[in-house]
C-alpha positions as CSV (number, residue, x, y, z in Angstrom):
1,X,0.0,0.0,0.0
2,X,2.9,2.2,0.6
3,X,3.9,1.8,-3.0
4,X,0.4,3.3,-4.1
5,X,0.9,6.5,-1.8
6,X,4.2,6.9,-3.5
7,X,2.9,6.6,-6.7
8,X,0.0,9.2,-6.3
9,X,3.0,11.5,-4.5
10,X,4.9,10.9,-7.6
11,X,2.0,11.5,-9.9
12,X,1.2,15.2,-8.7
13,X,4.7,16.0,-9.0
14,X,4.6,14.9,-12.3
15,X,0.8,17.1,-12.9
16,X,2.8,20.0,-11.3
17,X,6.3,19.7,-13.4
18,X,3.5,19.2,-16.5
19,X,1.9,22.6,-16.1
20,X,5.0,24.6,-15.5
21,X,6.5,23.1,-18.6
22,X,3.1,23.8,-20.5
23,X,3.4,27.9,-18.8
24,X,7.2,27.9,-20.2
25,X,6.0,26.3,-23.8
26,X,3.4,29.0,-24.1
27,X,6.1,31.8,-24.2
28,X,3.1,33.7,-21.8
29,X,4.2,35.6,-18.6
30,X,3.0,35.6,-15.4
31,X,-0.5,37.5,-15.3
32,X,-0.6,38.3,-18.9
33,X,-4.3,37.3,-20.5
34,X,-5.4,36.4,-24.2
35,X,-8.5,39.0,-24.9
36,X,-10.5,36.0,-24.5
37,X,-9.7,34.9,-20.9
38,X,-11.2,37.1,-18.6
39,X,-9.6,37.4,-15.0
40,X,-11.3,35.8,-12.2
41,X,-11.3,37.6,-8.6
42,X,-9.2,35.6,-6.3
43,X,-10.5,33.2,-4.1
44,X,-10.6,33.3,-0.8
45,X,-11.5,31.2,2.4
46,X,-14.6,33.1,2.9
47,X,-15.8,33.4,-1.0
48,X,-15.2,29.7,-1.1
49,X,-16.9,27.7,1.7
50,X,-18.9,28.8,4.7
51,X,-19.6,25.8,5.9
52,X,-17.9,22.1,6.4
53,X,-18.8,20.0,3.1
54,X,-20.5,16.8,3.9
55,X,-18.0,14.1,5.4
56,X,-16.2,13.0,8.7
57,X,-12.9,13.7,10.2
58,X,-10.8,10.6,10.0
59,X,-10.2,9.3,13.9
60,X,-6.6,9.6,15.1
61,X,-6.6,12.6,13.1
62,X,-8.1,15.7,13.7
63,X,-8.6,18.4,11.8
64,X,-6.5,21.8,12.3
65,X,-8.7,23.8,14.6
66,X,-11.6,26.3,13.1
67,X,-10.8,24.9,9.3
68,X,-13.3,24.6,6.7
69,X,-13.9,21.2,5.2
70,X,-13.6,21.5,1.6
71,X,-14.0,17.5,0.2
72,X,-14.6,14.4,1.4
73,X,-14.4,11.0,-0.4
74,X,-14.5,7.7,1.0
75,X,-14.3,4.1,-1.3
76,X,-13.2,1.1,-1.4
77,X,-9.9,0.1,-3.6
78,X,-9.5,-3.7,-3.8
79,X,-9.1,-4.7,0.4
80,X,-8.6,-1.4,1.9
81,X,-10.4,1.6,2.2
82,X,-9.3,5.3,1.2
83,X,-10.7,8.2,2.6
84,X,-9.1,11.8,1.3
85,X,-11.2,15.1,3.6
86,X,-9.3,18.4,2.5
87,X,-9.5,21.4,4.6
88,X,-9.0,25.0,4.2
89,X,-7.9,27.9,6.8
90,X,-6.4,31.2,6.8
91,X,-3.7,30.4,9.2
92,X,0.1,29.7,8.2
93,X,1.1,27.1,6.7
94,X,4.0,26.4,9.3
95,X,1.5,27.0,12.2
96,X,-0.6,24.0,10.8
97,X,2.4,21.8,10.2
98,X,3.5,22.5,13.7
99,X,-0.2,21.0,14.9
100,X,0.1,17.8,13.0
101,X,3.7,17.3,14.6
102,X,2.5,17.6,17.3
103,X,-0.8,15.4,16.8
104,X,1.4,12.3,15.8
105,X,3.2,12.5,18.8
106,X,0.1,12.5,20.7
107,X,-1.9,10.4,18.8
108,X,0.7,7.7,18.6
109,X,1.6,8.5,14.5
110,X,5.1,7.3,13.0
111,X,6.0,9.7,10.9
112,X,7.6,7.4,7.9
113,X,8.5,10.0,5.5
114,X,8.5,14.0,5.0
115,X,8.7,15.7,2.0
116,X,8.6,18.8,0.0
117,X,7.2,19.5,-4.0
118,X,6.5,22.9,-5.4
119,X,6.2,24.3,-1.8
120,X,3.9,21.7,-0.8
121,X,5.4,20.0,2.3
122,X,4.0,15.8,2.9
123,X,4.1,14.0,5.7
124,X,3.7,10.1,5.8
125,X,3.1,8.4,8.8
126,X,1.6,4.8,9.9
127,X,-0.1,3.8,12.9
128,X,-0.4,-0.2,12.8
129,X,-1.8,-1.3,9.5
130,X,-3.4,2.3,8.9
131,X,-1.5,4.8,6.6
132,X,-1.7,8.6,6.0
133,X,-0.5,11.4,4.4
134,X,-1.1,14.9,5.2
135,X,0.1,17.2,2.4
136,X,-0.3,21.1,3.2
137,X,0.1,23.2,1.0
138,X,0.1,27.7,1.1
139,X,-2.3,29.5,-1.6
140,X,-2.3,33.2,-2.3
141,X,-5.2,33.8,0.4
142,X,-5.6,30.4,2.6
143,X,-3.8,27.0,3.8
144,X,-4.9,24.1,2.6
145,X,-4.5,20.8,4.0
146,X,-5.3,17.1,2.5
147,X,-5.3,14.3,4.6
148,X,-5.3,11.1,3.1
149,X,-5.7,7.6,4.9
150,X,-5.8,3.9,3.7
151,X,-6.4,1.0,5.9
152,X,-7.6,-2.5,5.4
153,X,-11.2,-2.8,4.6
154,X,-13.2,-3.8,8.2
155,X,-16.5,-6.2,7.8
156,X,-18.8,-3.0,7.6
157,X,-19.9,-1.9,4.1
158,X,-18.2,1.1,2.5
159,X,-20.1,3.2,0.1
160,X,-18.0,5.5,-2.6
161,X,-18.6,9.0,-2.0
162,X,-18.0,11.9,-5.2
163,X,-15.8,14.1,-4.7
């Protein structure tokens, strides 16, 4: 299962490397616009979300305190089950990575691997058979954090969520 974490790791650096090579290709600066793109207003934490998105917070691992739940997805992939909830806030990105340090010590969480893509910092940590990662990330006006988990599937059900 670890080798499918990496992968998906591996596959957003890849996205990311794609679309800064694309930006270079296009011979386009930064904040220049064809006359047929019009500019959107930038988002924000409050012109977003107001309220939590339908979902749960995964056990073990709370969410940073007074975030905004953005997504939540929950299925079933072969004999595990994957849930992904992303969270937004307007606090600093080093202030939330601080919290989760600090909630894997408490909560018991290994932390297997850290690392760091296009400013986006990722930590990997286990906890028995379960596995997470919790990538967080800085945008122009907000935090966000994704916090995945895998673990083998229990005896209950599990219904696919869209995200």
């Amino acid at each position: 299962m670890r080798r499918v974490i990496f992968l998906v790791v591996g596959a957003v650096a890849l996205v990311l490397a794609g679309f800064g090579a694309g930006w270079f290709l296009s011979a386009r600066q930064p904040g220049e616009a064809s006359s047929s793109e019009v500019a959107a207003p930038p988002a924000t934490v409050s012109t977003m979300l107001r309220e939590d998105e339908p979902g749960e917070d995964i056990p073990g691992m709370p969410r940073y305190p007074g975030s905004i739940r953005a997504e939540y997805e929950r299925e079933r992939i072969e004999d595990f089950v994957a849930t992904d909830v992303e969270y937004v806030t307007t606090d600093d990105p080093a202030t939330v990575q601080e919290f989760y340090r600090e909630v894997f010590r408490a909560e018991g969480w290994v932390e297997a691997d850290i690392g760091v893509v296009f400013g986006e910092v990722f930590f990997f940590v286990t906890k028995g058979e379960r596995e997470v990662v919790v990538e967080i990330e800085e945008r122009p006006d907000f935090t966000e954090i994704e916090i995945e988990e895998t673990k083998p599937l229990a005896d209950e059900a599990v219904e696919s969520s869209p995200r």
